[in-house]
SEMI-100123 format. One record per residue: x, y, z of N, C-alpha, C, CB in turn; residue in one letter. Coordinates in steps of 0.02 Angstrom, whole numbers, plus 50000, padded with zeros to 5 digits. Last residue first. Glycine has a CB too. Layout:
N
XYZXYZXYZXYZA...
END
This chain:
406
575075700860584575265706860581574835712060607575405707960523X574495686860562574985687860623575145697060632575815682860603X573685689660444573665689360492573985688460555573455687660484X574985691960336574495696760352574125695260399574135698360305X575705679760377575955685860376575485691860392576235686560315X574775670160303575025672260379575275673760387575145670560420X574885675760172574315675960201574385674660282573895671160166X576255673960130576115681560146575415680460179576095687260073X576215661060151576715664060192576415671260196577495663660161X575385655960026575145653960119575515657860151575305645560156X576175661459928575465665459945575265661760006574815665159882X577265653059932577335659659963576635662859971577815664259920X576765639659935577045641759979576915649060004577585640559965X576375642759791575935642659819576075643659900575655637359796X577825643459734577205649759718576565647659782576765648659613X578065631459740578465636859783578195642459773579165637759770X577205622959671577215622159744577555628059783577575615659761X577355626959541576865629859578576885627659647576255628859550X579015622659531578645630559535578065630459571578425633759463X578575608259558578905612459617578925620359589579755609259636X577715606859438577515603959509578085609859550577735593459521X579105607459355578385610659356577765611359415578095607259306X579895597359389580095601959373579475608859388580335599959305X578995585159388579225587359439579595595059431579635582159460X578365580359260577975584859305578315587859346577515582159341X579475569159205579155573259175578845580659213578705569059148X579585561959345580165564059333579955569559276580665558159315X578395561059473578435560459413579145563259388577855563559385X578505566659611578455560359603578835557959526577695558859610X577505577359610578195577859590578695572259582578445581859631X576285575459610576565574659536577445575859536576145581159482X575985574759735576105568759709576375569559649575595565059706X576155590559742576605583959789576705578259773576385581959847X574985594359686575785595759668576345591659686575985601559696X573835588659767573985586659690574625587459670573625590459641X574425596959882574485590159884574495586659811573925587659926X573965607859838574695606859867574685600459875574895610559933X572685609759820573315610659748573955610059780573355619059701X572235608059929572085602359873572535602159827571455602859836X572505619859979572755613260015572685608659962572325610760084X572085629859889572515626959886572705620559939572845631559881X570865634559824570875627559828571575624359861570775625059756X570325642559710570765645659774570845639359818570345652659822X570395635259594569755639159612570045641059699568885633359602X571735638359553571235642959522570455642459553571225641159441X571855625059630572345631759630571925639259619572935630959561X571285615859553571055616759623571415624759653571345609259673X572025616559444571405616059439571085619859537571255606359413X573305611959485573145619659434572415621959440573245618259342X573105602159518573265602759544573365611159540573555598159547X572495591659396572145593759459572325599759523572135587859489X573425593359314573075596159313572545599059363572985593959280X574745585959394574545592959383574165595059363574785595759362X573725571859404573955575359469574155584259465574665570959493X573985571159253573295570359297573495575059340573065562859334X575335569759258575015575559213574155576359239575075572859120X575315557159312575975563459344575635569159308577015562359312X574825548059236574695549459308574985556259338574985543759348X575705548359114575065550159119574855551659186574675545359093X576935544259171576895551459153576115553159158577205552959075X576065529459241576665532559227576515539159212577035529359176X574525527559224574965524359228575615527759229574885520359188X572775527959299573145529159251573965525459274573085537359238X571985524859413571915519459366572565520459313571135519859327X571785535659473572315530959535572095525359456571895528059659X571145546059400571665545459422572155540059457571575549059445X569705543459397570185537059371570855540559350569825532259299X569005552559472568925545959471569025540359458568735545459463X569485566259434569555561359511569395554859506569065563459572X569345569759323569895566459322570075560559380570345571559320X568065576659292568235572459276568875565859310568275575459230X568105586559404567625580059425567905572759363566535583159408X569155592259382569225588059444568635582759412569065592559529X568765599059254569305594859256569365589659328569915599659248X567685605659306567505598559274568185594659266567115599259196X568185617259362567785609759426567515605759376566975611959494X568655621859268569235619459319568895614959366569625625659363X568865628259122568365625359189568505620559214567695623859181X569625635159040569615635159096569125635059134569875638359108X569725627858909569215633358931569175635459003568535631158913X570825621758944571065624158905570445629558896571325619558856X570325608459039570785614959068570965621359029571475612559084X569515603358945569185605458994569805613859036569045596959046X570385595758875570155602558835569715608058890569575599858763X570885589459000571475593858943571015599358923571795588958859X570175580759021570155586759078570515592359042570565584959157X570085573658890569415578058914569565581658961568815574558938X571045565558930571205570358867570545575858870571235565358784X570655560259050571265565059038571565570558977571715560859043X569825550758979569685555059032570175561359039569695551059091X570665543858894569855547358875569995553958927568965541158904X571485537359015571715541258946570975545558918572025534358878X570795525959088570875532959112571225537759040571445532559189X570565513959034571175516759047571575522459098571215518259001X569495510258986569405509059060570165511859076569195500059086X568265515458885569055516958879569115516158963569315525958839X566965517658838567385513458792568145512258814567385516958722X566615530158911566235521358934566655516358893565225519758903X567005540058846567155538458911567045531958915566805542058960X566685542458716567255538758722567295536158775567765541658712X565945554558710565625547958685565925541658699565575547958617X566575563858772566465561958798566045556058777566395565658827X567495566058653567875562658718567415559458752568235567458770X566405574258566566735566258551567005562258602567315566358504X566205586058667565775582258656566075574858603565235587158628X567775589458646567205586058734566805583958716566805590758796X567865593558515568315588258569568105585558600568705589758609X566665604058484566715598858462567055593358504566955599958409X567525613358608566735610958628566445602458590566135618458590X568575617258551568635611258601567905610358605569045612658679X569555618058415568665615558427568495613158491568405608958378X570775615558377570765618658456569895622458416571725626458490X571505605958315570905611558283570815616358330570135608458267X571635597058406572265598958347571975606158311572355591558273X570405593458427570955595258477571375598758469571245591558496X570145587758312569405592658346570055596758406568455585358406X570885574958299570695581158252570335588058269570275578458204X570505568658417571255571658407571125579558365571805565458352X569125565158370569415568058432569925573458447569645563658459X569485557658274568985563358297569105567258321568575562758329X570255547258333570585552158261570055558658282570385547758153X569185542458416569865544958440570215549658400570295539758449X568215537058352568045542758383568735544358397567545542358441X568795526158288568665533158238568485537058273568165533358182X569165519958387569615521358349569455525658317569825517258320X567775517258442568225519458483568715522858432568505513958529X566645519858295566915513658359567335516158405567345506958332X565655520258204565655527658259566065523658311564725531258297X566485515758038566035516158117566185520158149566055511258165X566035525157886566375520457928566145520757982567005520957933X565045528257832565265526057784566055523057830565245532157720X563795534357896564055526757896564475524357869563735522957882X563705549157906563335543357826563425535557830563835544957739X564505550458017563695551758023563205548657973563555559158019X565635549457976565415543458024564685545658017565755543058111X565935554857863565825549457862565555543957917566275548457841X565695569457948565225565957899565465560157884565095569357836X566915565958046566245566658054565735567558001566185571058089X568025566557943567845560357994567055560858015568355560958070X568105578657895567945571557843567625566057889568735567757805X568055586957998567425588857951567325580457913567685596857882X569425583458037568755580958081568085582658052568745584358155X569975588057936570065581057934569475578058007571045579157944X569885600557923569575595857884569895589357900569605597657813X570655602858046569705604658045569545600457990569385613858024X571885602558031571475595658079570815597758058571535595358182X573215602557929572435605357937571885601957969572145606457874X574275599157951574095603358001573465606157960574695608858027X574525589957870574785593057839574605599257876574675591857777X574015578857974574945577457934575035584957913575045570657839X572745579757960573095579158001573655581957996573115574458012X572665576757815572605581957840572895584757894572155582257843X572915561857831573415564357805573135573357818573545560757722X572035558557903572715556357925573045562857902573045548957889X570865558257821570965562457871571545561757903570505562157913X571405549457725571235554257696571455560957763570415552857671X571295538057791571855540057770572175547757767571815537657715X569885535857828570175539057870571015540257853570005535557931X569645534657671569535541757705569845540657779568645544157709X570055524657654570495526757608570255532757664570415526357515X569275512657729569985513357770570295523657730570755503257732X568295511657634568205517557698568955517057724567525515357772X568635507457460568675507457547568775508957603568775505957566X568605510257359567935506257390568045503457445567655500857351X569855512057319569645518957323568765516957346569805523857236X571265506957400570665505957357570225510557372570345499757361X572855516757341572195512957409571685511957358571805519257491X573615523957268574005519357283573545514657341574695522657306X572925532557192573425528957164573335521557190574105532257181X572385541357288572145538757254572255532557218572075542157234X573645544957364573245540057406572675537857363572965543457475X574215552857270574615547257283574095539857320575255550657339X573295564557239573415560957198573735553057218573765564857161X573395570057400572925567357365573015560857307572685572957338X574965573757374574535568857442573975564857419574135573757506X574965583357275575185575357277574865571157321575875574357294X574055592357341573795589357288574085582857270573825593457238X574975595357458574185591757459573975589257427573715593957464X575795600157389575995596457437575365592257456576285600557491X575085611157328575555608457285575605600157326576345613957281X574305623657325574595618457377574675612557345574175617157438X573855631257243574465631957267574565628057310574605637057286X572605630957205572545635057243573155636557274572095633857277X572665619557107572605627757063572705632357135571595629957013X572975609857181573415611857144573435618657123573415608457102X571805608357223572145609757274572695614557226572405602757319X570995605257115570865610457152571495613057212570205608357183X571495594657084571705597257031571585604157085571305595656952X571055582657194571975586357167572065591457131572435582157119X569975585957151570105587757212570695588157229569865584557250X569825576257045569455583757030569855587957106568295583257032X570365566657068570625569657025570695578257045570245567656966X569115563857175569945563957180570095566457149570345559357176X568195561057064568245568357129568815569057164567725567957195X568505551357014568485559256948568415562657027567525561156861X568305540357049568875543657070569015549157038569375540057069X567305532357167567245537557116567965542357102566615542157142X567135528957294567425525057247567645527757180567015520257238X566595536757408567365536557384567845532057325567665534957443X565455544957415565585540257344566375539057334565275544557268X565405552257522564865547157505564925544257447564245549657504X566555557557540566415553857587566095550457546566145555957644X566845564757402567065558757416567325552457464567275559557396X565995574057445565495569357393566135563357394565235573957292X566365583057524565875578357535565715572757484565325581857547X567435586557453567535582457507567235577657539567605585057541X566795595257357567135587857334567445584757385567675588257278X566415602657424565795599557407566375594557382565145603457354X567525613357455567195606657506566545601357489566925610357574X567935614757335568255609557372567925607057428568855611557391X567025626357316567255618157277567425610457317568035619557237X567325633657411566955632257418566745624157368566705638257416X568605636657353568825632557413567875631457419569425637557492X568215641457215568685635757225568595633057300569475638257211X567455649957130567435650357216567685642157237566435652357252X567125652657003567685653257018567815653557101567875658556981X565695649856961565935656856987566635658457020565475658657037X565935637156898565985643156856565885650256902565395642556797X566265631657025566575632156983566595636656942566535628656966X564775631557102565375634457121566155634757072565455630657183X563935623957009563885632856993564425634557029563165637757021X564815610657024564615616856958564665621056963564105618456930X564425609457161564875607557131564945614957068564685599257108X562905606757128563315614157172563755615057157563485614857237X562805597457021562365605257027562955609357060561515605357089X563355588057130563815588957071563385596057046563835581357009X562525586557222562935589457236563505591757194563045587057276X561485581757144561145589057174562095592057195560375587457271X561695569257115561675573457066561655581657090561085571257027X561685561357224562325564357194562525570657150562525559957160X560315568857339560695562457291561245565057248560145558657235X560465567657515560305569157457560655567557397560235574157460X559325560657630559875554957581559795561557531559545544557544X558845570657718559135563557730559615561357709558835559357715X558675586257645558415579957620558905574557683558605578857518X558865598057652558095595857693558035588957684557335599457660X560135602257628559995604357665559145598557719559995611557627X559755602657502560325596657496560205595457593561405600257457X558855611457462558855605157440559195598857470559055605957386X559845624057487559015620957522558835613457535558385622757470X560765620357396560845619757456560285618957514561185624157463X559895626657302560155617457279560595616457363560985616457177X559585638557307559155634157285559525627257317559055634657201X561095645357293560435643357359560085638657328559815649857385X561755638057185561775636957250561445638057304562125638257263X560725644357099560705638157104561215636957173560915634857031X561045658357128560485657057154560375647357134559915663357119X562315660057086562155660757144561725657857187562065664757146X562155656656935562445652456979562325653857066563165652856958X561375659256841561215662456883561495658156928560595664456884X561085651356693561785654756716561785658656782562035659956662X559995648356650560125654156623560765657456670559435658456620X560285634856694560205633956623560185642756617559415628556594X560275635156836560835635156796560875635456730561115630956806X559005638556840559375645556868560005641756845559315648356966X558445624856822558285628456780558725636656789557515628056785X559065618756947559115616856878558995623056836558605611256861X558495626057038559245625757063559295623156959559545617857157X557085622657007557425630557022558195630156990557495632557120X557085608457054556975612156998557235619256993556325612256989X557585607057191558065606357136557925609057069558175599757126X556445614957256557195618057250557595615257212557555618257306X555435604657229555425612457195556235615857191554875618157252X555675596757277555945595257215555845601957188555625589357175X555715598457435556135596957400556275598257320556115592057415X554115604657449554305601357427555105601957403553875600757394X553835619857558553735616957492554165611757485553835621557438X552805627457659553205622157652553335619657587552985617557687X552005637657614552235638557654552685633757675551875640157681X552075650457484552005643357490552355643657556552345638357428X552345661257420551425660257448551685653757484550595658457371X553585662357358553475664957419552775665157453553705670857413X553215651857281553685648757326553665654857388554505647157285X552675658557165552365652457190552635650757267552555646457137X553615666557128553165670757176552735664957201552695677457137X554555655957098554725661957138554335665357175554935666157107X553695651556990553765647757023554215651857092554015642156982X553775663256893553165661756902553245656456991552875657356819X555055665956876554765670556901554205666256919554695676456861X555325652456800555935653756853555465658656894556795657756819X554845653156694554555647956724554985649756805554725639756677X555295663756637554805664256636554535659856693554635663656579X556615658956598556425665056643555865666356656556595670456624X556535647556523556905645556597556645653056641558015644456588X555525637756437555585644056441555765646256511555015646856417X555845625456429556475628856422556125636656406557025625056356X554735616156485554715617456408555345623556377553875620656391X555045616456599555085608656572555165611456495554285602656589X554645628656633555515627156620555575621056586556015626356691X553215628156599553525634556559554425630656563553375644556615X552915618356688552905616456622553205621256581552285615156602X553135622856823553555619256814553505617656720553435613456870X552025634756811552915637456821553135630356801553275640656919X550995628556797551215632956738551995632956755550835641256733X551075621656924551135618556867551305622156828550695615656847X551085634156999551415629557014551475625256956551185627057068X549535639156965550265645356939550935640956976550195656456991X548865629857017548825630956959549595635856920548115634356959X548945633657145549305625057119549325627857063548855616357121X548215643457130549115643357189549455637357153549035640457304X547125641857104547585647957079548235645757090547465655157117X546535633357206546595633757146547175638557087546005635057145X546525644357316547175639957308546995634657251547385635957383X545625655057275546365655357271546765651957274546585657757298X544485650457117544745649957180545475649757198544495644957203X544715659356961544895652556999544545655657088546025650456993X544605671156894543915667256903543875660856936543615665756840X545685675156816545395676256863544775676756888545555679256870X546165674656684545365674956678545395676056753544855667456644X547275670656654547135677356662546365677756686547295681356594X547125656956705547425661556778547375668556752548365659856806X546635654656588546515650556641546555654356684546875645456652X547935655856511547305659456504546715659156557547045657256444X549075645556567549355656156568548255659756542550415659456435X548475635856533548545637756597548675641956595548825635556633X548535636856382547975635856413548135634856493547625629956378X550055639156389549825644756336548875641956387550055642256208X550445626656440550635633056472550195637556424551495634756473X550055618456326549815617256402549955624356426550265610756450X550885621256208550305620956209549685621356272550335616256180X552085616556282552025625056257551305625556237552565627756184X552005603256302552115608856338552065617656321552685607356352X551335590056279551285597056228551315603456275550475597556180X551345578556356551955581256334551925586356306552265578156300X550065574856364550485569956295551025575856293549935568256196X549665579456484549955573156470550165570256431549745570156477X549775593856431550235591656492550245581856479549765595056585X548345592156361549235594356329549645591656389549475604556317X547725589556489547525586056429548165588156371546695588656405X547885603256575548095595256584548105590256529547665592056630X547445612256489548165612656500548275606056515548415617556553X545915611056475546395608756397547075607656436546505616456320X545695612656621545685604056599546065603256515544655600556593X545695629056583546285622756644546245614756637546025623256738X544935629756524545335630256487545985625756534545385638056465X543755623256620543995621156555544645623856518543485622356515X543975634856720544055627656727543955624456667543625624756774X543625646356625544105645556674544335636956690543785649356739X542425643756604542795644756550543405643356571542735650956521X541855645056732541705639756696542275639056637540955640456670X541935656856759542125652756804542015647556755541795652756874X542275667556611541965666856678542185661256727541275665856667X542985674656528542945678756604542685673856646542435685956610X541745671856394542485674156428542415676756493542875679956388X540605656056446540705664256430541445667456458540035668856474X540595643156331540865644456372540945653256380541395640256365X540795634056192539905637656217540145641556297539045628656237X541975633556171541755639356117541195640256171541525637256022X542255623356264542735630456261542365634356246543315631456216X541835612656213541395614556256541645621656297541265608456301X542635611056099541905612056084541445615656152541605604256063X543565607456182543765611756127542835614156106544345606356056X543225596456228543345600156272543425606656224543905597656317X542935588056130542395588356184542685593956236542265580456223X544325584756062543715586556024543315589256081543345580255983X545105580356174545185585156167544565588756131545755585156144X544325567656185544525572856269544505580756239545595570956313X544665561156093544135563356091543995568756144543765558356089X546345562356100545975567356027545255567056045546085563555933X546465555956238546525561356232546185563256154547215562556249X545905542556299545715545056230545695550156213545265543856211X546665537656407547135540256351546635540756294547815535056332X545535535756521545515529756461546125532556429544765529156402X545535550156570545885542756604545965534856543545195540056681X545225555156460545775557856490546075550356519545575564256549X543725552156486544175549056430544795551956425543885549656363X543325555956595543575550856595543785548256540543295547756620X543525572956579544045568556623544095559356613543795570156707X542425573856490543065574456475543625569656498543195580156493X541445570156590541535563856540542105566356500540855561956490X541575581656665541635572656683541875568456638540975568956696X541495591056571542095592356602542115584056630542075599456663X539745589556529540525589456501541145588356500540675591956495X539515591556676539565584456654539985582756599538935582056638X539935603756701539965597656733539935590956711539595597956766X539215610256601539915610756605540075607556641540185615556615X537675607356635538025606756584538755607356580537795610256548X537615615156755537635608256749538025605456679536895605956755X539005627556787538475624056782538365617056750538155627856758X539955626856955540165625156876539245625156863540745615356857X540385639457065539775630257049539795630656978538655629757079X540885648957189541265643157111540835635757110542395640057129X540115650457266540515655857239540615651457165541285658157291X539715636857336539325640357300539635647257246538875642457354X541165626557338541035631157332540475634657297541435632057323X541405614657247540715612857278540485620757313540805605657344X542475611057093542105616357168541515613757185541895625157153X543075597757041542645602357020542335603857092542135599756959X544755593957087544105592357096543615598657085544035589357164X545915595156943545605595157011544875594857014545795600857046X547165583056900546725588256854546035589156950546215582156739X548495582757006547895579356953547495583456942547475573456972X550205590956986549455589457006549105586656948549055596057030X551795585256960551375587356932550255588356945551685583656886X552895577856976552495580957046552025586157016553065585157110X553215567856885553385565656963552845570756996554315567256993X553425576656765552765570856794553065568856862552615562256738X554375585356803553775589956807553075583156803553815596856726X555535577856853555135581856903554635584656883555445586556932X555495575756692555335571156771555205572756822555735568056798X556045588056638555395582756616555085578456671555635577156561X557275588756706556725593356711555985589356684556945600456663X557895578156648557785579756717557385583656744558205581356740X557945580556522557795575856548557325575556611558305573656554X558845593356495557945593556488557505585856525557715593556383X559925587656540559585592456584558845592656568559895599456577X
END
């Protein structure tokens, strides 16, 4: 951990800054040139003469003032590069009492202190400083939130490393393993298991080779009583290669199997979105199903309808008037279905024809829903069903000329 913290603090650590041109803040001459020829034996690594010349040019320096100020801030960088972290923070914590910076001088400045106070494991200190850094700040850098998320686990503040480290995980593209094993973590020691579990879902989309998250993901199931899952798990570990995408759509199979379709369209769709298998007909279909099985229909339609152009069957289409009929919007089921109804085949055709035929019904439609009914009766599956609503529909034409003949 100190590692890691060390690295983010040279990775994003500011360069010693540009001396003000601000009339408010004009170094005098003498402290200018001092502070130059400091800096360039900084750049040469002749930090002990850097330091001699800066240490000397401290003493002729008035407390409080602007000048004093920016030198004690060039000692912090000059420790900061050979690593003398508690030495650096102690000459940036004097620096910023002096209040004599410019403000966004100030801003970077109480940014470095914060990252060198945790680099240097003073975790509460460096934790506050970089907190009030972060609420001035108006975009901040990724690495700030893993730092946080790091250092709020080193004093056990698990909550707040899951925010932190979800920010993180949240802004990044590609985020990296390590951040999700962090979350991982703090959800553990706060004993929030199913939140566990879904970070170990994700992580063995994107590293299904890795089989401590399997384990780790049998073991979770197990503690939560599902017993039946946890073998599941354990067995498909066992018994598939665990470096190969076939194993996750297994994976989602088997959710499937055990009637939990949401995670198994949660698995499918981050692996298809990381690439970790294709977006091809076949994986949109499990998708699909899964999203269906889930009764997600908005998710459903929007996969079905990725499907349309892939599927000259008419099937796509029909499974889209399905979820379509199931929110009851009844002029997309037509529009869908009209067009490759006469393509479908057997029962399928016969379930077209009643949908349409329900469809047109509800929007008061009936000549249309009497004829859709007519053909489905056709069907040996539909016909049963077909002739209720045909004899329902009969009778509302009978009482309607009834009431006009009357």
């Amino acid at each position: 951990m100190r590692k890691l913290l060390t690295t983010l603090l040279l990775l994003s650590l500011s360069v010693p800054p540009v001396l003000a041109q601000d009339e408010e803040y004009l170094l005098t001459q003498k402290t200018y040139e001092a502070l130059s020829k400091a800096q360039e034996l900084m750049e040469q690594t002749q930090f002990g003469e850097a330091g001699r010349r800066l240490n000397e040019l401290l003493a002729q320096t008035e407390a409080g003032s602007y000048d004093r100020a920016v030198v004690q801030q060039t000692i912090g960088y000059l420790h900061s590069e050979q690593a003398q972290y508690d030495r650096a923070a102690a000459a940036f914590q004097e620096a910023l009492d002096a209040d004599a910076l410019p403000e966004d001088v100030t801003h970077n400045l109480r940014y470095n202190l914060a990252q060198i106070l945790i680099a240097d494991g003073q975790y509460s200190k460096g934790i506050a400083l970089m907190e009030q850094w972060l609420a001035s700040e108006g975009q901040a850098d990724n690495s700030v939130y893993v730092l946080l998320a790091t250092a709020y686990y080193r004093v056990e503040n698990f909550s707040k490393v899951i925010e932190h480290i979800r920010t993180a995980i949240k802004n990044d593209r590609d985020p990296k393993e390590d951040w999700y094993r962090l979350q991982l973590s703090a959800h553990m020691s706060l004993n929030q298991y199913k939140s566990a579990i879904n970070v170990l879902e994700i992580l063995i989309t994107r590293y299904p080779h890795r089989k401590i998250y399997w384990d780790q993901l049998a073991a979770l199931y197990q503690q939560q009583e599902k017993e039946f899952t946890s073998l599941a798990v354990r067995m498909l570990a066992d018994r598939l290669d665990l470096g190969d995408p076939k194993t996750l759509v297994n994976l989602a199979d088997m959710y499937r199997y055990l009637r939990v379709p949401y995670k198994s369209g949660k698995l499918l769709e981050r692996a298809m979105n990381e690439g970790v298998i294709p977006s091809d007909f076949k994986h949109l279909e499990k998708l699909a199903d899964s999203w269906m099985a889930a009764r997600e229909d908005a998710l459903a339609a929007e996969t079905l309808k990725q499907m349309l152009s892939k599927d000259n069957s008419g099937k796509t289409h029909l499974k889209l008037a399905q979820v379509y009929l199931a929110t009851e919007d009844w002029q997309q089921v037509i529009d869908t279905l009209s067009p490759v109804v006469g393509s479908l085949q057997g029962n399928n055709k016969g379930r077209a024809q009643l949908l349409l035929g329900t469809s047109y019904f509800h929007l008061d439609q009936l000549e249309q829903a009497k004829a859709a009914f007519s053909r489905a009766m056709a069907f040996e599956s539909q016909s049963s069903q077909a002739g209720q609503w045909l004899r329902h529909i009969d009778d509302i034409l009978q009482r309607q000329n009834n009431a006009e003949t009357s």
